[in-house]
CHARMM internal coordinates of N, CA and C (Angstrom, degrees):
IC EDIT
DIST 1 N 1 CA 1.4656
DIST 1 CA 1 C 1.5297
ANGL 1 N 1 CA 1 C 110.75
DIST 1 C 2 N 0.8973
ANGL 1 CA 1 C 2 N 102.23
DIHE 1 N 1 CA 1 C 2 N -42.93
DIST 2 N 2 CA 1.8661
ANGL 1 C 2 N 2 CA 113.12
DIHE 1 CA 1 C 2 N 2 CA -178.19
DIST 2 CA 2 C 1.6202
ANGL 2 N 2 CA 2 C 111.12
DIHE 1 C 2 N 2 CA 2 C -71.42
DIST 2 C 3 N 1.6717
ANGL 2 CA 2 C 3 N 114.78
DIHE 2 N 2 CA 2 C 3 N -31.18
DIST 3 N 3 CA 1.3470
ANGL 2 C 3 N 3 CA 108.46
DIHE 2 CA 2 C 3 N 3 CA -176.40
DIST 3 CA 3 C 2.0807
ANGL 3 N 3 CA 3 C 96.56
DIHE 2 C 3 N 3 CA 3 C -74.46
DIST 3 C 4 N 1.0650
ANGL 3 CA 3 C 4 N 85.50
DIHE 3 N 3 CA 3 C 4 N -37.01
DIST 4 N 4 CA 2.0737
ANGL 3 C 4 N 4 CA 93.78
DIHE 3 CA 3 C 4 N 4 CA -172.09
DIST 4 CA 4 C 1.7284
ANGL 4 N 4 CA 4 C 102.60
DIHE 3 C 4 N 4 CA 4 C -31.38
DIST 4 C 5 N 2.0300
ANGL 4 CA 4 C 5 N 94.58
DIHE 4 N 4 CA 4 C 5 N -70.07
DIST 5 N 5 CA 1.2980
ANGL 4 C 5 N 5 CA 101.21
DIHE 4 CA 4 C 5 N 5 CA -161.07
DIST 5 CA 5 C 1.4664
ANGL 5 N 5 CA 5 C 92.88
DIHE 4 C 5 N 5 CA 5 C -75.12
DIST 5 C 6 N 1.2584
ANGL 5 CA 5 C 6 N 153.77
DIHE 5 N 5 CA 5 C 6 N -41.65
DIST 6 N 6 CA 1.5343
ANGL 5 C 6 N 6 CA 123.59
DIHE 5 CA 5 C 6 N 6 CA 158.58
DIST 6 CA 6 C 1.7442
ANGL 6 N 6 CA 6 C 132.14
DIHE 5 C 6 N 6 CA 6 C -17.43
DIST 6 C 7 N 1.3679
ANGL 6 CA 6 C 7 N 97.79
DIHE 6 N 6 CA 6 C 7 N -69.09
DIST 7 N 7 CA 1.4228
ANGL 6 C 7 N 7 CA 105.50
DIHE 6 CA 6 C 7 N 7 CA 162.95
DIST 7 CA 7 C 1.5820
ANGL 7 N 7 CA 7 C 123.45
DIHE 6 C 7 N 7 CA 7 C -34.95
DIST 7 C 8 N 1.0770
ANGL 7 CA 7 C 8 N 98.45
DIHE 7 N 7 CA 7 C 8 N -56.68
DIST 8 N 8 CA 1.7041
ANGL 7 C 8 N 8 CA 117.72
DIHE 7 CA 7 C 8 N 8 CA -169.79
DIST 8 CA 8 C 1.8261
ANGL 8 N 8 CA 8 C 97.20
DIHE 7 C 8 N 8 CA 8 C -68.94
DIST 8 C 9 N 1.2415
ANGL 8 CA 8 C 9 N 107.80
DIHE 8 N 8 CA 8 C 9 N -31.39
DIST 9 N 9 CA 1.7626
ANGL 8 C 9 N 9 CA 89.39
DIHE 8 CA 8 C 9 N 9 CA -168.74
DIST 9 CA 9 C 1.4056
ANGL 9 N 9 CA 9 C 104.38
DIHE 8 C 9 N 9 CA 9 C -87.42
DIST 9 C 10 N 1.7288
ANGL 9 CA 9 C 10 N 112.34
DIHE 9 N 9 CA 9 C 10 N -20.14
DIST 10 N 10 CA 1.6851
ANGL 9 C 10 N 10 CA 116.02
DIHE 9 CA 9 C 10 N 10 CA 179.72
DIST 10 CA 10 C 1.9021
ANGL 10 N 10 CA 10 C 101.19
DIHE 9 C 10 N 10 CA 10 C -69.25
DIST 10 C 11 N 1.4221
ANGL 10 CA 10 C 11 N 104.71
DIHE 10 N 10 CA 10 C 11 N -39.55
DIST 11 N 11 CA 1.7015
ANGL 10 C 11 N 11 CA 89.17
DIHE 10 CA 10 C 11 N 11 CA 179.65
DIST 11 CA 11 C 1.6786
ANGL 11 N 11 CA 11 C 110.29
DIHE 10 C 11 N 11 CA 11 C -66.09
DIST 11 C 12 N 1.2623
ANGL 11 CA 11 C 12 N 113.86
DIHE 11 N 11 CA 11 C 12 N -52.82
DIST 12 N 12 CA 1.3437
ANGL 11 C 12 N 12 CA 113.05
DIHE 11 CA 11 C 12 N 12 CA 179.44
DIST 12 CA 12 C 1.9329
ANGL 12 N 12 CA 12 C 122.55
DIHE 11 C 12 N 12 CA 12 C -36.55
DIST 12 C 13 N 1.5313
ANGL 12 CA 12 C 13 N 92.10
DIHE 12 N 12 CA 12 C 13 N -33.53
DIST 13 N 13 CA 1.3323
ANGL 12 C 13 N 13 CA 94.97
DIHE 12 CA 12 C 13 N 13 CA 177.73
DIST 13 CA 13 C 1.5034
ANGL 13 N 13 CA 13 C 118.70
DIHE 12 C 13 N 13 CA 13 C -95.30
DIST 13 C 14 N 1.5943
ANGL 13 CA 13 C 14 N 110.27
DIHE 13 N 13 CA 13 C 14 N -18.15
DIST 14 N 14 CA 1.6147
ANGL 13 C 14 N 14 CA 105.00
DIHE 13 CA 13 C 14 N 14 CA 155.67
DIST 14 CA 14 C 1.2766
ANGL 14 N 14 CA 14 C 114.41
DIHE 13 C 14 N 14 CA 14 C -44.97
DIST 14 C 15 N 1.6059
ANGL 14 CA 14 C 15 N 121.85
DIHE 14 N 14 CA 14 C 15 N -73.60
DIST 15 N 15 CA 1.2384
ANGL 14 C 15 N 15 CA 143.32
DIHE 14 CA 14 C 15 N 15 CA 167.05
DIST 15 CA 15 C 1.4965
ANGL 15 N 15 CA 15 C 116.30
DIHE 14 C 15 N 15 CA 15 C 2.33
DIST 15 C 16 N 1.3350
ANGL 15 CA 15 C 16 N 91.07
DIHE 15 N 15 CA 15 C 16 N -62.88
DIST 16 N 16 CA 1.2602
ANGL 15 C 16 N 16 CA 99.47
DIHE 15 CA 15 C 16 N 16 CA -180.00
DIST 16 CA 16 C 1.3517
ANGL 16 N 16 CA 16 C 129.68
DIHE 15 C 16 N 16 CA 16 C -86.80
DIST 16 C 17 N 1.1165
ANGL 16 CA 16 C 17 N 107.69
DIHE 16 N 16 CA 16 C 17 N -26.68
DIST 17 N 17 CA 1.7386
ANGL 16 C 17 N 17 CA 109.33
DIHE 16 CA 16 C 17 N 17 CA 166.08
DIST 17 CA 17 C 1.2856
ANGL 17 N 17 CA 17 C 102.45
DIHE 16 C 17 N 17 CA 17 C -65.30
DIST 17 C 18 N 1.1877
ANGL 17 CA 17 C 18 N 136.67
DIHE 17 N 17 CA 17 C 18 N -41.90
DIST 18 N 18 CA 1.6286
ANGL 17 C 18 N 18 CA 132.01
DIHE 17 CA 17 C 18 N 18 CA -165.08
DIST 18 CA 18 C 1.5807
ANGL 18 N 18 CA 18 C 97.14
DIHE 17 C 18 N 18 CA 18 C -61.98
DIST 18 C 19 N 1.3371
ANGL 18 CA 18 C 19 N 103.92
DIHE 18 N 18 CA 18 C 19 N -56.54
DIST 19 N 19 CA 1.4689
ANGL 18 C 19 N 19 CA 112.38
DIHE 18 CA 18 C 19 N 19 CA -150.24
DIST 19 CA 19 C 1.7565
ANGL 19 N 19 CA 19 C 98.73
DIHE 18 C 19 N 19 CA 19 C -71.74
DIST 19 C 20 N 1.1257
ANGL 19 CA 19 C 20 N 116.13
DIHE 19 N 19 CA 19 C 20 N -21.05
DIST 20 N 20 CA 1.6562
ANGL 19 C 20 N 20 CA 125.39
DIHE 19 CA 19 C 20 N 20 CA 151.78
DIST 20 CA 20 C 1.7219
ANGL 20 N 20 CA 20 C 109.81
DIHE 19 C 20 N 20 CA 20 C -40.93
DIST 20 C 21 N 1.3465
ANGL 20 CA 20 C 21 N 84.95
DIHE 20 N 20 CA 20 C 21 N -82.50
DIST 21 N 21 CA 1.3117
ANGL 20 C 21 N 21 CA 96.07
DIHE 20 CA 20 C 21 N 21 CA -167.70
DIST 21 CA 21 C 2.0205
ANGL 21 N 21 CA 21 C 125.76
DIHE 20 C 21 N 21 CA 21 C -65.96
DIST 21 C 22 N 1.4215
ANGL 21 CA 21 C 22 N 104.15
DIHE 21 N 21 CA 21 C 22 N -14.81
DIST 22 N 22 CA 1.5453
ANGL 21 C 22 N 22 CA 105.83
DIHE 21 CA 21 C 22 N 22 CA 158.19
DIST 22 CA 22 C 1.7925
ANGL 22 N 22 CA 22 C 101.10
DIHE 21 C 22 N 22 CA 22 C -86.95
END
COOR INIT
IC SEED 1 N 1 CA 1 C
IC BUILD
């Protein structure tokens, strides 16, 4: 359960750096 929401908060924060940076 803990690796999931890990996972899930590292994409969320890709997401958002990209969508920053385009």
């Amino acid at each position: 359960m803990l690796v999931l929401v890990l996972v899930l908060v590292l994409v969320l924060v890709l997401v958002l750096v990209l969508f920053l940076i385009l």
